[in-house]
Structure formats: structure tokens, C-alpha cells
C-alpha positions as CSV (number, residue, x, y, z in Angstrom):
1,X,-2.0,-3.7,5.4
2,X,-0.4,-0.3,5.4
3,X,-1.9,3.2,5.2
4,X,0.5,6.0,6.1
5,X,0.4,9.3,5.3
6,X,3.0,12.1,3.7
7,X,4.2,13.2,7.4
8,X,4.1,9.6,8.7
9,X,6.1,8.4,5.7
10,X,8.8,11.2,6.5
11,X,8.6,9.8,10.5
12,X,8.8,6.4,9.3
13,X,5.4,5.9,11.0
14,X,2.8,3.5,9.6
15,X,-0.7,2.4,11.0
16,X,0.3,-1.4,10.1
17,X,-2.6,-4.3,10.4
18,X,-1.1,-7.9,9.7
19,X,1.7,-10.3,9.7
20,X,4.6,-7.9,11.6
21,X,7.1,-10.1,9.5
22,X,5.8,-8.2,6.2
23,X,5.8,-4.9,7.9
24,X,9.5,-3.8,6.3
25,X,9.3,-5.0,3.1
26,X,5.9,-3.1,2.3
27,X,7.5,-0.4,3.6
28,X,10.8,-1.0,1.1
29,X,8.1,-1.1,-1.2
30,X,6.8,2.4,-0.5
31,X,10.0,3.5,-0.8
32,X,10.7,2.0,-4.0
33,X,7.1,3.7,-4.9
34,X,8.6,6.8,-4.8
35,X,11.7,6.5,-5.9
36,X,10.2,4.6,-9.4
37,X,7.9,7.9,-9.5
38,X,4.8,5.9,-9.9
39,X,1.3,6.3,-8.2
40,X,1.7,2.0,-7.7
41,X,4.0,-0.6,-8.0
42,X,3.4,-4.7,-7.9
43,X,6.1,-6.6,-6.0
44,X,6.6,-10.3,-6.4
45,X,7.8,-12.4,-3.4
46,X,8.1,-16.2,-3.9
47,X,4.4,-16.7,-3.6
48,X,2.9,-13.0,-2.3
49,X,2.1,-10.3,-4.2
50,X,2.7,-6.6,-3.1
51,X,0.4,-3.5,-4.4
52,X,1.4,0.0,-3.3
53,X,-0.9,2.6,-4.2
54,X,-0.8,6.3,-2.7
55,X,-0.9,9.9,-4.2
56,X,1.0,13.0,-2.3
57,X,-1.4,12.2,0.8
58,X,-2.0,8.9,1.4
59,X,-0.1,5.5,0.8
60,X,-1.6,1.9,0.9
61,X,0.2,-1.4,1.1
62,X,-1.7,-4.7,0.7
63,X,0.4,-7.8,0.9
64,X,-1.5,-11.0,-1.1
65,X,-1.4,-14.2,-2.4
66,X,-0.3,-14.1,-6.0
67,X,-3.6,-15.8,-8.0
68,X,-5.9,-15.6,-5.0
69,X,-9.8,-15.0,-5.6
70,X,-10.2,-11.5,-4.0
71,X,-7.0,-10.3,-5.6
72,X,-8.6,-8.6,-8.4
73,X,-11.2,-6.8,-5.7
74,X,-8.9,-5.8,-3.4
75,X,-7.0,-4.2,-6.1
76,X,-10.0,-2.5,-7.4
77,X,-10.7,-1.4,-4.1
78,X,-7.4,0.3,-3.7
79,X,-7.7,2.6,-6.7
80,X,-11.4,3.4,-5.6
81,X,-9.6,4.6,-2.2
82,X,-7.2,7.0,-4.4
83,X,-9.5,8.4,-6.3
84,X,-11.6,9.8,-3.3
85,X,-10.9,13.3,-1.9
86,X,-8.2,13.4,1.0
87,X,-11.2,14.1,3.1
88,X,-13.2,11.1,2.6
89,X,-10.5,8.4,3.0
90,X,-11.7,6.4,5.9
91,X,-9.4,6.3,9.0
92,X,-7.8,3.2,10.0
């Protein structure tokens, strides 16, 4: 999982938990976040699924298993995070 921040996106620094493998195409994905203009994109690799979510502050990256069980909660999760002031996302 991913959750950067404006500034760390501009450093190209990431607090990164997971698979280190995964790390540079999530963040590909963030990239392509912004670029598309979008507040999240869905990225399908072979049998993984990647959400990014962010607003101006905050970006998150989850990497999953395309039709797993907690799919549809972590993705619920994720827009529960964005919707939160800036000052109540928890720290990672």
C-alpha cells in the first residue's frame, strides 16, 4: 500500500507497506492518476487489480486480487479516507 503526499509525490517519496516488486508500478499508477485528471483510477495487471485514490493532499495505492472478498471493502474504505479532512487522515 501507498500513501504519499503532494510534497512526497514531487520528491518521489512514498511511505510504501508490501510486496517491494509492486512499489513502481503503483507509483506509474499515481502518475497516470494525474495525468488522466481523475481523483482514482483502476489498473488491471494479469490477475491484480490497482486503485489509486488521492485529492490535492493525499494519495493512496492499494494493489489486489481482481475478484477477491475484501475487494469491495477495501475500496469503500479508500473513499471513506478521501472524504475525511486533511487533518484526520491517519498517519502511516
Amino acid at each position: 500500500m501507498l500513501d504519499q503526499t503532494a510534497e512526497q509525490a514531487q520528491a518521489g517519496d512514498a511511505a510504501w507497506v508490501g510486496e517491494e516488486r509492486w512499489k513502481p508500478i503503483v507509483l506509474e499508477a499515481v502518475k497516470l492518476r494525474q495525468v488522466a485528471g481523475e481523483s482514482a483510477v483502476r489498473i488491471l495487471v494479469g490477475e491484480h487489480a490497482i486503485l489509486v485514490a488521492g485529492d490535492e493532499k493525499h494519495v493512496v495505492g492499494v494493489v489486489f486480487i481482481k475478484g477477491h472478498p475484501v475487494v469491495k471493502s477495501v475500496v469503500r474504505m479508500v473513499r471513506q479516507l478521501m472524504r475525511l479532512p486533511a487533518n484526520a487522515l491517519p498517519a502511516l
